[in-house]
C-alpha positions as CSV (number, residue, x, y, z in Angstrom):
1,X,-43.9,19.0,40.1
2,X,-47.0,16.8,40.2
3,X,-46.3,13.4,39.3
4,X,-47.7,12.0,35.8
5,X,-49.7,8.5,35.5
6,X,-49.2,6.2,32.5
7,X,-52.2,7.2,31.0
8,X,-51.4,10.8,31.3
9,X,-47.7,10.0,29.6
10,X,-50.1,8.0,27.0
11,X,-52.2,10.9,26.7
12,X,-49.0,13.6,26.6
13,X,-47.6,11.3,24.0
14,X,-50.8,10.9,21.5
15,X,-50.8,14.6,21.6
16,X,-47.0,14.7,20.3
17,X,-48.2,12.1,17.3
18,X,-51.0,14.1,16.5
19,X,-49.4,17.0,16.2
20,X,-46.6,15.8,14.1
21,X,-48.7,14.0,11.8
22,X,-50.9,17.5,11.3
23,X,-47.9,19.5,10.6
24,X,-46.3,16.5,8.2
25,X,-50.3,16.5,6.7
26,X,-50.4,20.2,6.2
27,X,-46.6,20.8,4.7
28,X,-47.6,17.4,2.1
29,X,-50.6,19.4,1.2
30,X,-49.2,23.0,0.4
31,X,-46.0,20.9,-1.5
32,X,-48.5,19.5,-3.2
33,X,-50.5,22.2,-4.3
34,X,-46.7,23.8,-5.3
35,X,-45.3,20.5,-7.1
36,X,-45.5,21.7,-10.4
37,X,-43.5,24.7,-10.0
38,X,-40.9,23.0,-7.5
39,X,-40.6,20.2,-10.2
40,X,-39.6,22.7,-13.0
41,X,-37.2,25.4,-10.9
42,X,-35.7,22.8,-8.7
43,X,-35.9,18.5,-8.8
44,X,-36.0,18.9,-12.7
45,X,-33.0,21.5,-13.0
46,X,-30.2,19.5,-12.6
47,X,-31.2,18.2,-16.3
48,X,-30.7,21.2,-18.4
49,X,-26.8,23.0,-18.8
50,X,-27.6,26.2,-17.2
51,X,-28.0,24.1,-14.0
52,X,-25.8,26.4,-11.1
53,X,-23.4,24.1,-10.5
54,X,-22.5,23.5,-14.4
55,X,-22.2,27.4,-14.7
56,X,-19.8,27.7,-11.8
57,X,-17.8,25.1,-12.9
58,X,-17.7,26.4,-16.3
59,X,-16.7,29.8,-14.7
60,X,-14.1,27.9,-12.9
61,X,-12.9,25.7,-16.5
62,X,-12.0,29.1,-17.9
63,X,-10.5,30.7,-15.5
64,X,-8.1,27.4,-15.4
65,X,-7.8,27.2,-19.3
66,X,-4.4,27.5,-19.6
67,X,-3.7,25.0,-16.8
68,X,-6.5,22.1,-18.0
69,X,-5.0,22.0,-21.7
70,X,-2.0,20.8,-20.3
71,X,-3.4,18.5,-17.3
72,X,-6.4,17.5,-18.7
73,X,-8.1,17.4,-15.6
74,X,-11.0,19.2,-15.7
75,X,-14.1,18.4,-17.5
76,X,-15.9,20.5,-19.9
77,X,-19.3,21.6,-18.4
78,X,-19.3,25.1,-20.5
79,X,-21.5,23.5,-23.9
80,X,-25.1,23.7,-23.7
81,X,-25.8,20.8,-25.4
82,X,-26.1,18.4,-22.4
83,X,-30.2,17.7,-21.6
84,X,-32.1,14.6,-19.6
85,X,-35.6,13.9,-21.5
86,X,-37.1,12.2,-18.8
87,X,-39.9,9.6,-20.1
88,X,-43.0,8.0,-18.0
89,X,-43.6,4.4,-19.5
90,X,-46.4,3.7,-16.1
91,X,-50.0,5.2,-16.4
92,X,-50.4,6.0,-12.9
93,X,-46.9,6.8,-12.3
94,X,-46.9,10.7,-12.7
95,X,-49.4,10.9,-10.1
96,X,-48.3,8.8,-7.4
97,X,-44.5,10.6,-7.9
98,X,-46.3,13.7,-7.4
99,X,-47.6,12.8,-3.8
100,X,-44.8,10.9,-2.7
101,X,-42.6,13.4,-3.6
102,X,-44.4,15.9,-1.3
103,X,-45.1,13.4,1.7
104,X,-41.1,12.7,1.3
105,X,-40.6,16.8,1.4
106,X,-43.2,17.4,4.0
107,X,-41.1,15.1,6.4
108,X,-38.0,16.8,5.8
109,X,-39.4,20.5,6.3
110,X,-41.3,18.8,9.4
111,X,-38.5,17.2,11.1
112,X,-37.8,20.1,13.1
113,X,-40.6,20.2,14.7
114,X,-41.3,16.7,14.8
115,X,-37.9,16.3,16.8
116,X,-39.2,19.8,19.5
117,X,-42.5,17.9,19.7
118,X,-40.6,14.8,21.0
119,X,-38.6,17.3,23.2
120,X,-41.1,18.9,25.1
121,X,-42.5,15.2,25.7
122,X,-38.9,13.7,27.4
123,X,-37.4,17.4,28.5
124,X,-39.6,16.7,32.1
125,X,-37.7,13.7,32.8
126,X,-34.1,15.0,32.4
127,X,-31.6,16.6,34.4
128,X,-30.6,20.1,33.3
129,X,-26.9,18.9,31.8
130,X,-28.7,16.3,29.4
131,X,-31.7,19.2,28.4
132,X,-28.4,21.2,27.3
133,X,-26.5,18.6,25.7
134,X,-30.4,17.3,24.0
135,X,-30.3,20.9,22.9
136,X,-27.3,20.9,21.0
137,X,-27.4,17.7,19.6
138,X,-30.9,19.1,18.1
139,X,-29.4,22.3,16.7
140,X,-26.2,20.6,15.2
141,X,-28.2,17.8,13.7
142,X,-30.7,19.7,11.9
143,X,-28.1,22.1,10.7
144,X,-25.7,19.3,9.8
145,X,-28.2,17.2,7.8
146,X,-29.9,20.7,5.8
147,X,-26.0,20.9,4.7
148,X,-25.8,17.5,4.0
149,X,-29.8,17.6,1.6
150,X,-27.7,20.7,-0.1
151,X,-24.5,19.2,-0.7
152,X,-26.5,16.3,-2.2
153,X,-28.5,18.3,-4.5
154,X,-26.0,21.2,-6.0
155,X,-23.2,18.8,-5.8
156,X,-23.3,14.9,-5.5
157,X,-26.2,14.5,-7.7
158,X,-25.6,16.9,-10.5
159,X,-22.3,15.1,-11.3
160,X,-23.5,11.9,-10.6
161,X,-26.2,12.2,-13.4
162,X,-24.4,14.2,-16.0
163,X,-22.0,11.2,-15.6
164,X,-24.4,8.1,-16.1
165,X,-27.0,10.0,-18.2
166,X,-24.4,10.5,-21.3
167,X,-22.5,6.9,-20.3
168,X,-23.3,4.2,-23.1
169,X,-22.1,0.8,-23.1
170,X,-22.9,0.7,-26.8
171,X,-24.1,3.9,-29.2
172,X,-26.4,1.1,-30.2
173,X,-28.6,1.6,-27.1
174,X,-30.0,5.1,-26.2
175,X,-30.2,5.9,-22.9
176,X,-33.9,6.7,-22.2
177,X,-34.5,7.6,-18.5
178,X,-37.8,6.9,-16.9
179,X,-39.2,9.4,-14.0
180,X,-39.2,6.8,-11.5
181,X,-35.7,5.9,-11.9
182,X,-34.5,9.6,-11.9
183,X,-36.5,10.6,-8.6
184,X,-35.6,7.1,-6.9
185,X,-31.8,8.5,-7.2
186,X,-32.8,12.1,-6.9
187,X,-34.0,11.2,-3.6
188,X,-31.7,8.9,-2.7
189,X,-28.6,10.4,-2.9
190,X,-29.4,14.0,-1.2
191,X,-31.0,11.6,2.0
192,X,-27.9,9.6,2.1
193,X,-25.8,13.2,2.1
194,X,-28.2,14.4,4.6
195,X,-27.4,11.4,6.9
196,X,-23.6,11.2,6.1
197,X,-23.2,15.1,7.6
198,X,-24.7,13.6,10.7
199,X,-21.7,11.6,11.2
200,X,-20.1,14.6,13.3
201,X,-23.0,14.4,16.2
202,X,-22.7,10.8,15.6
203,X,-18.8,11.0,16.7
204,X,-19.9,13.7,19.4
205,X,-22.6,11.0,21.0
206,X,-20.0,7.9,21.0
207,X,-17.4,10.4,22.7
208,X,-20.1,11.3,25.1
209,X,-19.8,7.4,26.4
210,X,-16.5,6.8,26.1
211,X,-16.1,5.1,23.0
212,X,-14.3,7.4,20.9
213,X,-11.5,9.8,21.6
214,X,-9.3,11.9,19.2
215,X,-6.4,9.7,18.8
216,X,-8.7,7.1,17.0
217,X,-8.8,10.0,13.9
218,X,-5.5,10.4,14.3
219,X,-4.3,6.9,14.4
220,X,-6.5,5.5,11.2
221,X,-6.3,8.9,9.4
222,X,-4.8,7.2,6.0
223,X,-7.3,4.3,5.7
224,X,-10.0,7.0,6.2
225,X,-8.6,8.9,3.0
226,X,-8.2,5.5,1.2
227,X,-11.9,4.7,2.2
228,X,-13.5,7.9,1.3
229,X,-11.8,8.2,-1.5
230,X,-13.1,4.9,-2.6
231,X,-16.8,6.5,-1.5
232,X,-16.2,9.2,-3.8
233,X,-15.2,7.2,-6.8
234,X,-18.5,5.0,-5.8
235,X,-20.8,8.0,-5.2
236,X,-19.5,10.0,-9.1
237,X,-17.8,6.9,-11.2
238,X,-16.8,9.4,-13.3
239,X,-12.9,8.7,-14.5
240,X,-11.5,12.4,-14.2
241,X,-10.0,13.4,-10.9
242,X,-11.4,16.6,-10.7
243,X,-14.9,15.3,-10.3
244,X,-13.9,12.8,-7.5
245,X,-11.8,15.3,-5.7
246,X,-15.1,17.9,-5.8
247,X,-17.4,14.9,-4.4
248,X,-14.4,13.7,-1.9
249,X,-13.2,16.9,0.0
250,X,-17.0,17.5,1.3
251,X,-16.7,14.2,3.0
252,X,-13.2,14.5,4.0
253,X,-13.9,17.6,5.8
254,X,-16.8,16.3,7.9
255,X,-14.2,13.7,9.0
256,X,-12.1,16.1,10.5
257,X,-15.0,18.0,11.8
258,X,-16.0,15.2,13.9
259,X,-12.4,14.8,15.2
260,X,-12.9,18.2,16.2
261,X,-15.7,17.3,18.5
262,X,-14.5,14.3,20.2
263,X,-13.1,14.3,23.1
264,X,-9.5,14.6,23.4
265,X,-7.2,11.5,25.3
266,X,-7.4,11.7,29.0
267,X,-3.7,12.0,30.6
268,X,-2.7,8.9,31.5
269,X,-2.0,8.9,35.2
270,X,0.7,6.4,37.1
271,X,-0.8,4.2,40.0
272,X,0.1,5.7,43.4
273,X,1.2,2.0,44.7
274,X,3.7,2.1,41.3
275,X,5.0,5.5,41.9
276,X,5.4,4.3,46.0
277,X,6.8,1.6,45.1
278,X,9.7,3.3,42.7
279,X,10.2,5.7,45.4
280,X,11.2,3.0,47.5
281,X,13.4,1.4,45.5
282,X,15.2,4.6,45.0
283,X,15.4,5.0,48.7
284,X,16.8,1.5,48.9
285,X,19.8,1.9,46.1
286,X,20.9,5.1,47.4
């Protein structure tokens, strides 16, 4: 292959900006064209009862009935009184949510192709092991961190705000929840999901160098439980178990995941001049 210049690199790489920045441009536009209706059938839905989660889990509550009256364990998400009125107190605040909101979504529908456009540009320069190790980092990370955005959305979040948007310190204060604070959290919490379900790749890169290997999950095992567990109860600070355990096992189960994909423990093999050396000494006592 004919060698590249700087400026043709330079040149290779302006196209890969250019092109990311159209399809990031293009995706804002049509999510903003569709904000409306994606506000109403999908940000706005985890604020009225008939939400999917809070059907399945009333499914679930009755199905259990007999179990929760004498446990107490499981909330009840079967009334259809529970309702967020959102409130805008800022002029200008409805319209500037409604184009961040699709610049934010554009990226995440564009990352794909943002990450293959930064592929094609560094693929020339790698051996043909790291093009198929790049590969499958690329795969498992976007499917890991889709998970992750939907795990945030139908899980973490819906629990998290039915918790704190019926919590009063007093029944003297209403709680009156502006948009900004809602979609600060809304976005907040299904981006930090997103980047938590990376943690597996994260585990497979550090096993890659040598840094991690499968006894380390092993070995601290119970302080990750203890730990997550604390994550949980930080993430929904709800006070019933069956909340935390719903928002805990998610987590638990990418850390086992990653153990999955670390390397195992390399064998650990005797020195030659040690094993000599004992073969001598036997030598010498017989």
């Amino acid at each position: 292959m004919e060698e590249m210049s700087f400026w043709d690199h330079l040149e290779a790489l302006r196209g890969v900006i250019f092109r990311s920045l159209g399809a990031v441009v293009i995706l804002s536009v049509v999510f903003f064209c569709f904000m409306t209706d994606i506000f109403d059938s999908i940000i706005l839905a985890p604020c009225f009862s008939d939400f999917v989660l809070y059907r399945s889990l009333c499914n679930l509550t009755t199905h259990l009935s007999s179990i929760n009256e004498h446990l107490a364990i499981l909330p009840d998400f079967c009334g259809d009184s529970f309702h967020v009125n959102l409130i805008n107190i800022q002029l200008a605040s409805q319209f500037f949510i409604h184009i961040s909101t699709s610049f934010w979504l554009a990226i995440v529908f564009a990352f794909p192709y943002i990450i293959y456009q930064l592929w094609t540009f560094i693929s020339p320069g790698l051996y043909e092991r790291e093009k198929k190790n790049a590969r499958m980092a690329f795969l498992v990370g976007n499917i890991m961190f889709f998970i992750g955005v939907l795990v945030g959305y139908i899980l973490v979040f819906p629990l998290t705000l039915r918790f704190l948007a019926g919590y009063q310190v007093s029944e003297i204060v209403p709680n009156q929840i502006s948009l900004d604070s809602y979609m600060s959290n809304f976005l907040m919490m299904i981006f930090i999901m997103g980047i938590v379900f990376e943690l597996p790749l994260l585990c497979w890169m550090l096993s890659g160098i040598g840094i991690l290997t499968r006894s380390f999950f092993s070995k601290y095992r119970r302080y990750a439980i203890v730990g997550l567990l604390v994550l949980a109860a930080v993430i929904t600070p709800s006070g019933d178990p069956f909340t935390l355990m719903v928002v805990f096992l998610p987590i638990y189960m990418l850390y086992e995941i990653s153990a999955f994909f670390v390397k195992k423990d390399e064998p650990e093999i005797e020195d030659d001049a040690e094993v000599s050396e004992e073969a001598a000494s036997d030598d010498w006592s017989k």
